[in-house]
C-alpha positions in Angstrom: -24.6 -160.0 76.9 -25.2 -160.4 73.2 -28.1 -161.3 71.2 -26.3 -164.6 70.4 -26.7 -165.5 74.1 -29.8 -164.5 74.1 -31.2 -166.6 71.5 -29.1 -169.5 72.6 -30.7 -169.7 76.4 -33.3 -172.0 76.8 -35.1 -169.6 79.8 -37.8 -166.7 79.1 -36.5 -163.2 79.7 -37.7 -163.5 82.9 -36.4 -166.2 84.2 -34.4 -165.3 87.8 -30.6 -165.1 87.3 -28.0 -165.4 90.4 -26.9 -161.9 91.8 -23.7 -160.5 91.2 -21.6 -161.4 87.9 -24.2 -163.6 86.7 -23.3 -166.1 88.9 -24.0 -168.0 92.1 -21.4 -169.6 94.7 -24.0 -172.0 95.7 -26.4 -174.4 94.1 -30.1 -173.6 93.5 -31.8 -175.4 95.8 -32.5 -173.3 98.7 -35.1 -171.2 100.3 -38.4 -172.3 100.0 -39.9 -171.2 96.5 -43.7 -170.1 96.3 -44.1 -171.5 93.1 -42.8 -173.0 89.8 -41.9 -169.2 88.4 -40.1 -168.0 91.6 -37.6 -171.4 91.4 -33.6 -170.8 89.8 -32.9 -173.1 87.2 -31.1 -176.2 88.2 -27.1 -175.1 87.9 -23.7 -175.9 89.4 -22.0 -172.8 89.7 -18.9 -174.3 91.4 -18.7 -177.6 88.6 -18.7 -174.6 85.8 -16.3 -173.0 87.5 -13.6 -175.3 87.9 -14.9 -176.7 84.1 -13.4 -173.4 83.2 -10.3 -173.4 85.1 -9.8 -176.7 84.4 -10.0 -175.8 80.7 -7.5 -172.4 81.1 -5.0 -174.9 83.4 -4.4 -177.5 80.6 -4.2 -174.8 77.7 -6.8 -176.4 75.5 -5.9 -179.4 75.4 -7.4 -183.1 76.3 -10.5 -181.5 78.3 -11.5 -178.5 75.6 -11.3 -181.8 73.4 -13.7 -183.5 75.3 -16.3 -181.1 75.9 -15.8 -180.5 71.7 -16.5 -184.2 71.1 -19.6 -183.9 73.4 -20.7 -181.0 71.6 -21.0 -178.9 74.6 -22.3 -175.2 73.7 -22.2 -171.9 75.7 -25.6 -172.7 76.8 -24.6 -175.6 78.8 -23.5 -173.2 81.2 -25.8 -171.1 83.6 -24.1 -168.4 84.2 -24.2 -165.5 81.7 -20.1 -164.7 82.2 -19.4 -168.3 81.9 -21.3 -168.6 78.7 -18.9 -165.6 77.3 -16.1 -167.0 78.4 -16.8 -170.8 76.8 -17.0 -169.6 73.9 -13.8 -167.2 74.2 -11.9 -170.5 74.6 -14.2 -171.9 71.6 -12.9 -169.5 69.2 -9.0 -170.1 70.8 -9.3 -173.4 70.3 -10.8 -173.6 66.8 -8.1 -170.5 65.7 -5.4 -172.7 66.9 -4.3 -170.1 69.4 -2.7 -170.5 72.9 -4.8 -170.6 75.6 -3.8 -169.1 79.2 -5.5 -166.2 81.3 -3.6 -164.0 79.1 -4.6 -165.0 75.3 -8.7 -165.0 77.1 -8.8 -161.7 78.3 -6.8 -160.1 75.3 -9.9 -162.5 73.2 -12.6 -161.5 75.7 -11.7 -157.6 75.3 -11.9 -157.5 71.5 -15.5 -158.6 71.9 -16.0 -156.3 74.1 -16.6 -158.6 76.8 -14.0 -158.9 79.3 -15.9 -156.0 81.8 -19.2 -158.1 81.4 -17.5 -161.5 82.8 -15.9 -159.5 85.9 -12.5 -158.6 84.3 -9.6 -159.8 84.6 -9.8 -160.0 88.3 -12.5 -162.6 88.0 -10.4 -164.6 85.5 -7.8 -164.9 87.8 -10.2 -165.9 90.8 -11.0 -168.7 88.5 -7.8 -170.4 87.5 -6.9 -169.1 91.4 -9.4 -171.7 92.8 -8.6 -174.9 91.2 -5.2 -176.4 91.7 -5.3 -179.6 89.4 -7.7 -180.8 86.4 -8.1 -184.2 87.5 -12.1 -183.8 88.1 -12.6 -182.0 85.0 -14.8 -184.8 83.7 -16.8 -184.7 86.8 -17.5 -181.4 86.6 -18.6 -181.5 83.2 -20.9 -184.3 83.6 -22.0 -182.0 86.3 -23.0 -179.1 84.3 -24.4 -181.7 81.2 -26.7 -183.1 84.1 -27.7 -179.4 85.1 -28.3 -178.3 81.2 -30.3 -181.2 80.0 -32.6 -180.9 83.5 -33.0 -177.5 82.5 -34.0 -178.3 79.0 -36.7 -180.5 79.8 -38.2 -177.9 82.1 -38.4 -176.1 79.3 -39.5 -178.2 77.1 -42.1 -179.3 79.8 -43.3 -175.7 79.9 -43.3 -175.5 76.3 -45.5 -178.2 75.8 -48.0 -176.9 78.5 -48.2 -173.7 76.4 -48.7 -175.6 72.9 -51.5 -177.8 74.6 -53.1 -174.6 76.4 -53.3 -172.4 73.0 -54.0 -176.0 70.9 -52.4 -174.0 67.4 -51.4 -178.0 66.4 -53.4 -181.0 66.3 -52.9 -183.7 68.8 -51.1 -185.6 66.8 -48.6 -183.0 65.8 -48.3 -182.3 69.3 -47.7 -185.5 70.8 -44.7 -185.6 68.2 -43.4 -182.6 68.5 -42.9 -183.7 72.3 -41.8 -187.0 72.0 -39.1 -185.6 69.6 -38.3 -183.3 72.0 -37.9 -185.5 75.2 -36.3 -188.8 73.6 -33.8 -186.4 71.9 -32.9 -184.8 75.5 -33.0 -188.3 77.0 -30.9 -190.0 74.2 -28.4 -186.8 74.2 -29.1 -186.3 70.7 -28.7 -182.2 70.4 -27.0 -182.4 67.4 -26.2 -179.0 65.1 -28.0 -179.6 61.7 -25.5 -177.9 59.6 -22.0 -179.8 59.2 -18.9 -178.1 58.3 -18.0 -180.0 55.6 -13.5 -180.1 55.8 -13.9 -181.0 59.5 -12.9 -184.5 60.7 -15.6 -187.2 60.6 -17.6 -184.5 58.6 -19.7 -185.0 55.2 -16.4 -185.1 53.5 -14.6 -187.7 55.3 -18.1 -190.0 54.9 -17.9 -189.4 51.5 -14.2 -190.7 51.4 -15.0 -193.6 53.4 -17.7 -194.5 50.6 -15.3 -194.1 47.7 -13.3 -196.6 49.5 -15.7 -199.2 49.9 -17.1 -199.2 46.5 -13.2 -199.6 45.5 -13.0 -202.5 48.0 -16.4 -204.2 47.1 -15.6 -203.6 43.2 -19.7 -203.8 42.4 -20.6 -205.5 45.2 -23.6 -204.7 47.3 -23.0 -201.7 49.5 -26.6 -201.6 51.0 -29.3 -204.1 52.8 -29.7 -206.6 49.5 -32.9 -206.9 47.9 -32.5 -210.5 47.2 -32.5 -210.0 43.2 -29.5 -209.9 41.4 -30.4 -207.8 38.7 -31.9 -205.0 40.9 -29.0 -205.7 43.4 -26.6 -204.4 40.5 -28.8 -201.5 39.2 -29.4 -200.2 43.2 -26.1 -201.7 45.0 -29.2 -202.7 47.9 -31.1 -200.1 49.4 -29.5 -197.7 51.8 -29.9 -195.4 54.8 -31.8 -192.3 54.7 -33.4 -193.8 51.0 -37.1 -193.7 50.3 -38.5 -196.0 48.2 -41.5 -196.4 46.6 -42.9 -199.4 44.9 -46.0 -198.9 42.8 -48.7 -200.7 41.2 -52.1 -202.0 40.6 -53.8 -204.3 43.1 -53.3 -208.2 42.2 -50.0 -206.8 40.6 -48.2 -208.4 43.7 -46.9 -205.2 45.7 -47.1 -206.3 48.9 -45.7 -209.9 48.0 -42.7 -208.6 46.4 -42.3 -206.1 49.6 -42.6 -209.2 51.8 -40.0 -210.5 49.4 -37.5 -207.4 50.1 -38.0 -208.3 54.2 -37.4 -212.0 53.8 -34.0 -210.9 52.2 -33.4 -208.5 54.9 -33.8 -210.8 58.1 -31.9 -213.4 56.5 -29.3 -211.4 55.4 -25.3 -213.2 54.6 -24.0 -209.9 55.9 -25.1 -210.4 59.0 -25.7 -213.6 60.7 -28.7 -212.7 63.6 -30.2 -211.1 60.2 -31.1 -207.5 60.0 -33.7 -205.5 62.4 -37.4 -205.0 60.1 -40.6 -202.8 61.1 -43.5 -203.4 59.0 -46.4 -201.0 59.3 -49.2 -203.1 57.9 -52.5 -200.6 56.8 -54.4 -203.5 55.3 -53.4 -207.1 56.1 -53.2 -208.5 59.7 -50.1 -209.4 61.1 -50.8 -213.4 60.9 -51.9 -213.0 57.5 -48.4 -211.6 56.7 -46.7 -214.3 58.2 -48.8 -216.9 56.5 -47.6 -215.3 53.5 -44.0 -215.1 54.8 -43.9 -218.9 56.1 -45.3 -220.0 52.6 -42.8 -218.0 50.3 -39.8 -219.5 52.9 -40.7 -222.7 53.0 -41.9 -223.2 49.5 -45.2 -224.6 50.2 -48.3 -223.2 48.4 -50.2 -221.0 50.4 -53.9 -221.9 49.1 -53.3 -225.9 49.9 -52.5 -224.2 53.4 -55.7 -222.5 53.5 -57.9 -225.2 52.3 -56.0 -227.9 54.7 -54.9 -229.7 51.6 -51.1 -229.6 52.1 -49.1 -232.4 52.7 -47.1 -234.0 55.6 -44.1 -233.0 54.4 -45.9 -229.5 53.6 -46.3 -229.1 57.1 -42.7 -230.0 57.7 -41.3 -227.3 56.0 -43.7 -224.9 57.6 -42.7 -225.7 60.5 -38.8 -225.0 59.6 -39.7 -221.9 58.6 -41.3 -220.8 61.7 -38.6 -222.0 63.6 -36.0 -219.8 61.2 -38.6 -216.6 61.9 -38.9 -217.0 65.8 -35.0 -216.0 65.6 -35.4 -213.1 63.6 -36.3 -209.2 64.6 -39.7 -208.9 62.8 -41.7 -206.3 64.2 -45.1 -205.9 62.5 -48.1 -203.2 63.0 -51.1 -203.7 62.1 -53.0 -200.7 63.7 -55.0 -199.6 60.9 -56.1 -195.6 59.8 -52.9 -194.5 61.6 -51.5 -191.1 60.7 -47.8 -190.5 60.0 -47.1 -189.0 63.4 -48.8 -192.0 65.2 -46.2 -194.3 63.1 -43.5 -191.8 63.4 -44.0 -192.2 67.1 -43.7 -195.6 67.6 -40.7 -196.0 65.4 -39.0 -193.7 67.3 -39.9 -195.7 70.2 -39.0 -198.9 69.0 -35.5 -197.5 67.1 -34.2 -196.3 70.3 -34.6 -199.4 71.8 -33.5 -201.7 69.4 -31.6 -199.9 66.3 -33.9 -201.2 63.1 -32.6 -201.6 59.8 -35.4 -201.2 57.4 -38.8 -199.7 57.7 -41.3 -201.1 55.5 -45.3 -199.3 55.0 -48.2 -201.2 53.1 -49.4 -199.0 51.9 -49.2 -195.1 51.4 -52.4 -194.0 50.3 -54.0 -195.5 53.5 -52.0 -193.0 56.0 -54.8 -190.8 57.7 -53.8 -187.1 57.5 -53.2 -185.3 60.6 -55.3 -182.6 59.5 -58.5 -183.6 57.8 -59.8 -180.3 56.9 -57.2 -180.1 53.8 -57.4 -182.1 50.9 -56.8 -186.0 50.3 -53.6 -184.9 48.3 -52.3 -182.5 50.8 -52.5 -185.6 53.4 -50.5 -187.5 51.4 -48.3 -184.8 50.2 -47.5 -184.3 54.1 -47.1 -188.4 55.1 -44.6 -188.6 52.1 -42.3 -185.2 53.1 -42.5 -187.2 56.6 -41.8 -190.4 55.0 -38.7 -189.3 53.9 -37.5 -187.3 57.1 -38.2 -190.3 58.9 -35.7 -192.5 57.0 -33.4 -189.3 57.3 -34.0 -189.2 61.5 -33.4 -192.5 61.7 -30.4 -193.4 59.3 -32.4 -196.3 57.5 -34.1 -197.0 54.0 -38.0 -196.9 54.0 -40.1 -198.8 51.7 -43.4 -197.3 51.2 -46.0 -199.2 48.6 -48.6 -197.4 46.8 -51.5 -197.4 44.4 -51.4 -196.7 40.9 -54.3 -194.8 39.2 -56.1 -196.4 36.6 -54.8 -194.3 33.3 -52.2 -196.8 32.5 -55.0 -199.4 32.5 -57.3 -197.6 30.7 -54.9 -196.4 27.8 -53.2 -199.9 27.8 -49.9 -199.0 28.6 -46.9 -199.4 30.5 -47.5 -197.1 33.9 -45.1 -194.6 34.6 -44.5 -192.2 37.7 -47.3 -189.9 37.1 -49.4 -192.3 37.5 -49.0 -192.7 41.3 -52.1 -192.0 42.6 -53.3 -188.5 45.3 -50.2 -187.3 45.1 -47.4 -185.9 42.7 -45.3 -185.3 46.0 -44.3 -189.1 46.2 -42.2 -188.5 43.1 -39.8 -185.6 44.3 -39.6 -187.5 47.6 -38.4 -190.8 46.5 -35.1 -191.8 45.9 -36.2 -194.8 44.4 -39.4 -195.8 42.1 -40.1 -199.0 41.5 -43.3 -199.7 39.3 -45.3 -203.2 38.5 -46.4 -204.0 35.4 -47.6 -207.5 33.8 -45.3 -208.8 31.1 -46.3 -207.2 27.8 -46.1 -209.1 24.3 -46.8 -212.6 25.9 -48.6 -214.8 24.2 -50.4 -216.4 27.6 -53.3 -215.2 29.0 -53.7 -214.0 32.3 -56.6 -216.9 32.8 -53.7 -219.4 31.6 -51.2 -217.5 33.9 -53.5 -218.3 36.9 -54.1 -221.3 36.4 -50.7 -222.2 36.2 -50.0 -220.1 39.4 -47.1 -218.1 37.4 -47.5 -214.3 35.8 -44.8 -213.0 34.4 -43.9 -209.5 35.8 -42.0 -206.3 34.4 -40.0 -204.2 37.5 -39.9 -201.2 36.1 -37.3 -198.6 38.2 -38.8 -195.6 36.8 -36.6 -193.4 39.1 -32.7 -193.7 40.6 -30.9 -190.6 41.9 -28.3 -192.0 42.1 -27.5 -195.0 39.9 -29.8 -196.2 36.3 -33.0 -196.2 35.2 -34.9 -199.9 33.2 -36.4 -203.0 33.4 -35.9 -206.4 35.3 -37.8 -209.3 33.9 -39.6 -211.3 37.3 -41.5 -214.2 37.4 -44.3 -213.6 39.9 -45.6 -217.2 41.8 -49.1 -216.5 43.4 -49.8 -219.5 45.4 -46.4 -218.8 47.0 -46.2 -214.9 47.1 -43.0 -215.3 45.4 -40.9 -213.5 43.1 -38.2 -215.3 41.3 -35.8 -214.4 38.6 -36.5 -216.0 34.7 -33.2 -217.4 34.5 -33.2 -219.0 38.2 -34.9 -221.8 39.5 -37.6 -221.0 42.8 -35.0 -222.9 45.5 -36.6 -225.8 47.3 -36.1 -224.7 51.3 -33.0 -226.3 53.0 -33.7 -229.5 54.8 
């Protein structure tokens, strides 16, 4: 068997094997085993058996096809000679060759393998005992079934190891396995690298893109921000995207973020609205939504909290609840979680119900995992994580943090550098997005809160892929509501 095998087996070295050829005639369920060691992996020997025949019968055709699509691997299969010849008819199929006992044994004997699978005896015993294809599907669901129960013994004995020798902490561990059992469960085994000519590959994703930017001809290809001028500078935000939006507190972060969600549940590309998580480090969940249910319905939030809104007020509150309760808002507001905790329970929620934005308030309060390594390193780790997670899960993240002081205190615009614990948050982001009050106005910020109205700069100090400037925003406290200068706050629809 070659190292490749090897490697690719899920089993210890030790793990008992069937006798003869590497192979069983029966399944491995009986005897009466002393213990967990002394038991044979779950396996079909028969199903992989007439997989193969099945397979050599209809020369590569629909069924090779099938098992390609489902990404079966050598390893699916039990049996040491069945492994070698899968991937025999692998490499005949992807070369474009013939396949028929003939073509496998000729492949089979230039690796050297064709004595290790039981010649070409046993290849004809194969083909020999099946007479038709027609439960090829079966069978392979058979041997799927057998592979994946194998896996998570595997995984389950893994995991007793790790939690025996303790070389991660807890948290670490507990996603680690989660990871490892949701993927089994949700057939996920994907390969990480993607051969980039092959159909539905990189390259024909790529394509696709090209053509709906052609077809949209500027418009929004991502979830819409709900401002016009960052819509055009970002085209929305988009899968796998982190992005960061920065300031000082009382700059509006977390209003502008609610802002971005807002947009997202009532979105005109989709009419249930998109699918929002919102971990919340700071605020409580019904303090979110009083801020939500003010900036929807237009009704200032302070006259709320003193009882001093009006009949109407309370009106248009209630509209906007009733807009909400149809919407998928899920908020969290565990606080001192660590990235692995919130990793976790997006996971959870994602294979449940596929979400469509991830939003985090704020960065800089993530625990770290490990607290015997410095602040920055914690952060350093929860934004590399950040960004796998919106990878893993195929959706943008917004993640707010704190600005440092220096801009402040040298009376200047603040720029990425700035971003406070951690110069890891810049090389992760895709996006930066800073605040910054309006410089050169004449008001004063007592004037501006009095008045209820600052005037706001949105810096996007960082784009990979599209421009870098400024958007001019008008920022409306007692509504926690952003507007653009040029357009009116809307009154909410009757």
């Amino acid at each position: 068997m070659s190292d490749s095998f090897e490697n690719a087996n899920p089993f210890p070295a030790t793990a008992p094997r069937p006798r003869g050829n590497g192979f069983s005639r029966g399944n491995a369920h009986a005897g009466t085993p002393r213990g967990p060691e002394d038991r044979i992996p779950p396996h079909n020997t028969e199903a992989e058996q007439g997989l193969l025949a099945s397979i050599i019968i209809d020369g590569g055709g629909e069924i090779l096809s099938i098992c390609a699509e489902k990404r079966v691997r050598p390893e699916y299969f039990f049996s040491t000679a069945h492994q070698l010849i899968f991937d025999a008819l692998l490499s005949l199929y992807s070369n474009g060759k013939g396949i028929d006992e003939i073509t496998l044994c000729e492949e089979l004997r230039s690796r050297g393998s064709l004595e290790a699978v039981g010649g070409l005896i046993y290849v004809n015993e194969l083909t020999a005992r099946t007479e038709t294809t027609v439960h090829a599907v079966h069978w392979l669901e058979i041997v799927r079934d057998a592979y994946f129960r194998r896996k998570l013994i595997d995984t389950a004995r893994r995991t007793s190891e790790a939690a025996f020798h303790a070389a991660d902490t807890l948290d670490s561990l507990l996603d680690s396995v989660e990871k490892s059992f949701l993927e089994i469960s949700q057939d996920r085994v994907q390969e990480s690298a993607q051969i980039v000519g092959q159909s539905n590959g990189p390259l024909d994703d790529a394509l696709a893109m090209i053509s709906r930017m052609a077809q949209n001809r500027g418009a929004i290809t991502g979830i819409a921000t709900g401002f016009r001028e960052l819509d055009q500078m970002t085209f929305g935000f988009h899968p796998g995207q982190m992005i960061v939006v920065a300031a000082r507190p009382g700059m509006g972060k977390t209003s502008i973020a609610l802002n971005f969600i807002e947009a997202a549940l009532f979105a005109r590309s989709r009419p249930e609205g998109l699918s929002v998580l919102m971990f919340s480090l700071e605020m409580t969940s019904q303090d979110l939504m009083l801020r939500l249910l003010a900036a929807r319905s237009r009704v200032k939030l302070r006259d709320v909290q003193r009882g001093f809104a009006k009949a109407d007020d309370y009106k248009k509150l209630s509209a906007a609840g009733n807009e909400f309760r149809s919407r998928k808002l899920y908020i969290d507001d565990v606080g001192g979680q660590t990235i692995s905790e919130m990793r976790a329970k997006a996971r959870r929620l994602h294979s449940r119900i596929k979400l469509d934005l991830i939003v985090i308030d704020y960065l800089q309060l993530i625990n770290g995992t490990d607290n015997s390594v410095s602040r920055e390193q914690q952060i350093a780790e929860a934004s590399r994580s950040i960004k796998a997670m919106a990878k893993e899960f195929g959706v943008p993240i917004i993640a707010l943090a704190q600005l440092n002081r220096k801009s402040e205190d040298e009376n200047r615009a603040p720029r990425v550098s700035d971003l406070r614990e951690s110069g890891s948050i810049e090389q992760d982001a895709d996006v930066v997005m800073l605040i910054d009050k309006a410089r050169g106005k004449k008001e004063t910020e007592e004037e501006a809160r009095i008045a209820g109205v600052h005037s706001r700069t949105l810096i996007i100090a960082k784009q990979r892929n599209g421009p870098v400037g400024e958007i001019p925003l008008i920022f409306h406290g007692d509504l926690t509501l952003f507007s653009e200068p040029e357009r009116k706050v809307r009154e909410p629809d009757a």
